[in-house]
C-alpha positions in Angstrom: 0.0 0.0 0.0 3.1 2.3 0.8 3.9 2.1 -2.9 0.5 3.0 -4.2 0.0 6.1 -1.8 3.8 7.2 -2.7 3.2 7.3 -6.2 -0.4 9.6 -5.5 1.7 11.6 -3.2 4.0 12.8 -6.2 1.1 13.0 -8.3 -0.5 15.5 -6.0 2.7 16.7 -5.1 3.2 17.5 -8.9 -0.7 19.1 -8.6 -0.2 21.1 -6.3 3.0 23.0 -7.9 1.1 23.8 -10.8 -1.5 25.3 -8.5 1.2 27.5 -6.6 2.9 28.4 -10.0 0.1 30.0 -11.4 -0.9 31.9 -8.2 2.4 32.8 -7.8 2.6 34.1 -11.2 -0.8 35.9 -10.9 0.1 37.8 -7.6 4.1 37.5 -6.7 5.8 37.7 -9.8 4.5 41.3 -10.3 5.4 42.8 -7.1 9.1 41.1 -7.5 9.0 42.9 -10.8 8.4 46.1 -9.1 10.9 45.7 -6.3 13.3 45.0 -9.3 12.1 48.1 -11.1 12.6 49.9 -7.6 16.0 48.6 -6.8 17.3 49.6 -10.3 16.3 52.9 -9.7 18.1 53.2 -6.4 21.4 51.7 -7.8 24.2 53.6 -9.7 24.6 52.3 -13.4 27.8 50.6 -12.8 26.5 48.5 -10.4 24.3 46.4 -12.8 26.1 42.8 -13.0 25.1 40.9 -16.1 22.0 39.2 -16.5 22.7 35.3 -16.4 18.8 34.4 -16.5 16.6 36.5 -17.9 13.7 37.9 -16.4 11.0 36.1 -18.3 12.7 32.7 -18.0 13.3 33.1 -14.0 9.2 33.6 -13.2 8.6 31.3 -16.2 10.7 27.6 -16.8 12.7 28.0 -13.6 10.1 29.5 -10.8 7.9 26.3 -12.4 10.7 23.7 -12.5 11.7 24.7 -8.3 8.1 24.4 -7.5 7.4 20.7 -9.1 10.7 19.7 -7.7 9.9 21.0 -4.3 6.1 20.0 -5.0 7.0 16.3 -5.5 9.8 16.0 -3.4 7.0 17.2 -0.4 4.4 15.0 -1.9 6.6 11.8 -1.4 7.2 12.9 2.0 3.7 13.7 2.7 2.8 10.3 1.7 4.8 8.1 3.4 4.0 10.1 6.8 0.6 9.5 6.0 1.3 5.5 5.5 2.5 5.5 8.6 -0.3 7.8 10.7 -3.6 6.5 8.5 -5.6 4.2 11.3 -3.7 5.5 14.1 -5.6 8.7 14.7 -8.8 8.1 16.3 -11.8 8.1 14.4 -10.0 10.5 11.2 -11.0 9.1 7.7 -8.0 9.7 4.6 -9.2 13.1 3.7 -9.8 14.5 6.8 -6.2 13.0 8.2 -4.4 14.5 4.5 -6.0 18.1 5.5 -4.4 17.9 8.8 -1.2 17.0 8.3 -1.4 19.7 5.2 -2.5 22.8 8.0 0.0 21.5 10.3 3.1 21.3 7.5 1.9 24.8 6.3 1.7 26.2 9.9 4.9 24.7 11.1 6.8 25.1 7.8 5.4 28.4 6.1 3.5 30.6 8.3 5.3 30.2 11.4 8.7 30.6 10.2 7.7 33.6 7.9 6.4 35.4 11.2 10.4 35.4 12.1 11.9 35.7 8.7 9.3 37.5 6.7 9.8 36.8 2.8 11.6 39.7 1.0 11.5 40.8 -2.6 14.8 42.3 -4.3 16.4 45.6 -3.3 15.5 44.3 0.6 18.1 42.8 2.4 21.8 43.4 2.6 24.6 41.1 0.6 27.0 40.9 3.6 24.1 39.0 5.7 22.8 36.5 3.4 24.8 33.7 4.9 23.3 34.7 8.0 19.7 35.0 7.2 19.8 32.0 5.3 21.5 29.7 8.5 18.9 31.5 10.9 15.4 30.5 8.5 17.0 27.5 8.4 17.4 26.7 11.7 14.0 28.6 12.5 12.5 26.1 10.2 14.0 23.3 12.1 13.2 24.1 15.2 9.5 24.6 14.7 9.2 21.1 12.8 11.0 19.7 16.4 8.3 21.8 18.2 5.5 20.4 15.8 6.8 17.1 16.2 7.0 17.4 20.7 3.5 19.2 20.7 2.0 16.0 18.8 4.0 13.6 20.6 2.9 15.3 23.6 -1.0 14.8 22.6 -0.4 11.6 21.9 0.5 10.8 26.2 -2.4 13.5 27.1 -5.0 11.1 29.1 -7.7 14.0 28.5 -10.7 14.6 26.5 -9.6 15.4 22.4 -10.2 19.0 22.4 -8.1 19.6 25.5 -5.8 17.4 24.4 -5.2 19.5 21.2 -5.4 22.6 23.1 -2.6 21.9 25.6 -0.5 20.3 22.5 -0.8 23.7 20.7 -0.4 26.1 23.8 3.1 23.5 23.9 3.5 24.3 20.4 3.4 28.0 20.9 5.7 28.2 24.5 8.3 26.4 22.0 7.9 28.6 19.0 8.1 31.7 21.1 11.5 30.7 23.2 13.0 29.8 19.6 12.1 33.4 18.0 13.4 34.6 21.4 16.4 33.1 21.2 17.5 33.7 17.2 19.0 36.4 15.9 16.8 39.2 14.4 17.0 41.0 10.9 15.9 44.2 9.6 16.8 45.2 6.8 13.6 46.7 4.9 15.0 50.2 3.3 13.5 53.4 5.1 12.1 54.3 1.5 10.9 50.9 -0.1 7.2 51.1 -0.6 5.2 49.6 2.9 2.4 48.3 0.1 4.6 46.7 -2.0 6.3 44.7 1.0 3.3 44.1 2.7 1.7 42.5 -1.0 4.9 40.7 -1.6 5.1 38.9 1.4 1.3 38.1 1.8 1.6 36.6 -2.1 4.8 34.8 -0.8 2.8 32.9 1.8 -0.3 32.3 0.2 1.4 30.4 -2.4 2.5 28.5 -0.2 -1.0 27.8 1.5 -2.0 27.1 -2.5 0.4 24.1 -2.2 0.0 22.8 0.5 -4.0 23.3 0.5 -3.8 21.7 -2.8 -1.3 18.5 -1.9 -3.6 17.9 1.0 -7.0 18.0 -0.6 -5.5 16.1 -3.7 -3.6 13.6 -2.1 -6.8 13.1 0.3 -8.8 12.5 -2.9 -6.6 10.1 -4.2 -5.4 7.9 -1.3 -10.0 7.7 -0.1 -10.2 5.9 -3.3 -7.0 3.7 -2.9 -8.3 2.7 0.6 -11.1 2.1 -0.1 -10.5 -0.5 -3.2 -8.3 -1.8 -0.2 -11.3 -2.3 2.1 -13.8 -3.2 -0.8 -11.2 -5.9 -1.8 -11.9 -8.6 1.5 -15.2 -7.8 1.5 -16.0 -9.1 -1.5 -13.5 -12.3 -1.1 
């Protein structure tokens, strides 16, 4: 059964990229093209490096190309976590289970993360602290997968009724999240003069294509492993 769902998990994985590339095209790509127009306006002439990848080919071919990579790569994943929870979470059918574990990826690995280290669009942040931004997202996105990970563990040994349960695992959740944003390092590096609109549309675009892809690997892959489990089920009782 592993084998079936993994193969539906890159298929919806696949989906759901196609979903987030075309929002992304609809409503990021233009306010990237303006921070571009905004930062060449700022910069002297001879600071313009060559163009390696044109414009039209990086929110075309190679924004589409990361995302199905990324979108399948995450659909696998997705799939084989959901092999191993599927009949091990109370009374939760296959869609309802793929739409949790899709809120709960896009909370731990999206949202939460991007209230630390908003997204920012060209002509924000400076060169000399890439390396640095880069290490601390990366280690903010690890530790709130940990947190997600001791907050569900943590419902899991909860002897209490199920919405307590999840409200004490959450409340966990949180205490974690806030000690972790506590303790790494803060940046701000938004330019006194960059547009507040244009950030503000840029970053909400940024993390609604993400809630495009995950929303969309969680209600496809839900779709698609219901019917595999239930051939599964359908199978003895007819024998």
């Amino acid at each position: 059964m592993t084998r079936d769902l993994l193969w539906r998990g890159l298929l919806a994985g696949v989906v759901a990229a196609l979903c987030a590339w075309l929002f992304a095209r609809l409503l990021a790509e233009p306010q990237i093209d303006l921070a571009i127009a905004f930062e060449a306006a700022h910069a002297a002439h001879d600071d313009h490096a060559p163009e390696l990848v044109s414009r039209a080919t990086q929110k075309g071919a190679g924004l589409l190309t990361a995302l199905v990579l990324f979108g399948a790569s995450m659909g696998g994943l997705f799939a084989i976590t959901f092999a191993a929870l599927v009949g091990r979470v109370g009374r939760v059918g296959p869609r309802e289970l793929a739409l949790l574990m899709a809120a709960l990826a896009f909370v731990a690995f999206a949202l939460v993360p991007s209230l630390k280290y908003p997204p920012t669009p060209p002509a924000v942040g400076q060169h000399e602290t890439i390396v640095l931004r880069t290490a601390a997202h990366f280690q903010m996105l690890g530790l709130s997968g940990l947190a997600l990970a001791a907050a569900l563990f943590l419902r899991t040994r909860l002897v209490l009724r199920p919405l307590d349960a999840w409200m004490l695992a959450a409340l966990a959740y949180l205490a974690l999240i806030a000690s972790a944003q506590a303790v790494l390092p803060s940046v701000d590096e938004v330019p006194a003069d960059f547009p507040a609109g244009l950030l503000w549309r840029y970053r909400v675009a940024s993390v609604g294509t993400q809630a495009v892809l995950w929303g969309a690997l969680g209600l496809g892959f839900g779709a698609l492993a219901e019917r595999r489990l239930r051939r599964e089920v359908r199978g003895p009782a007819l024998a």
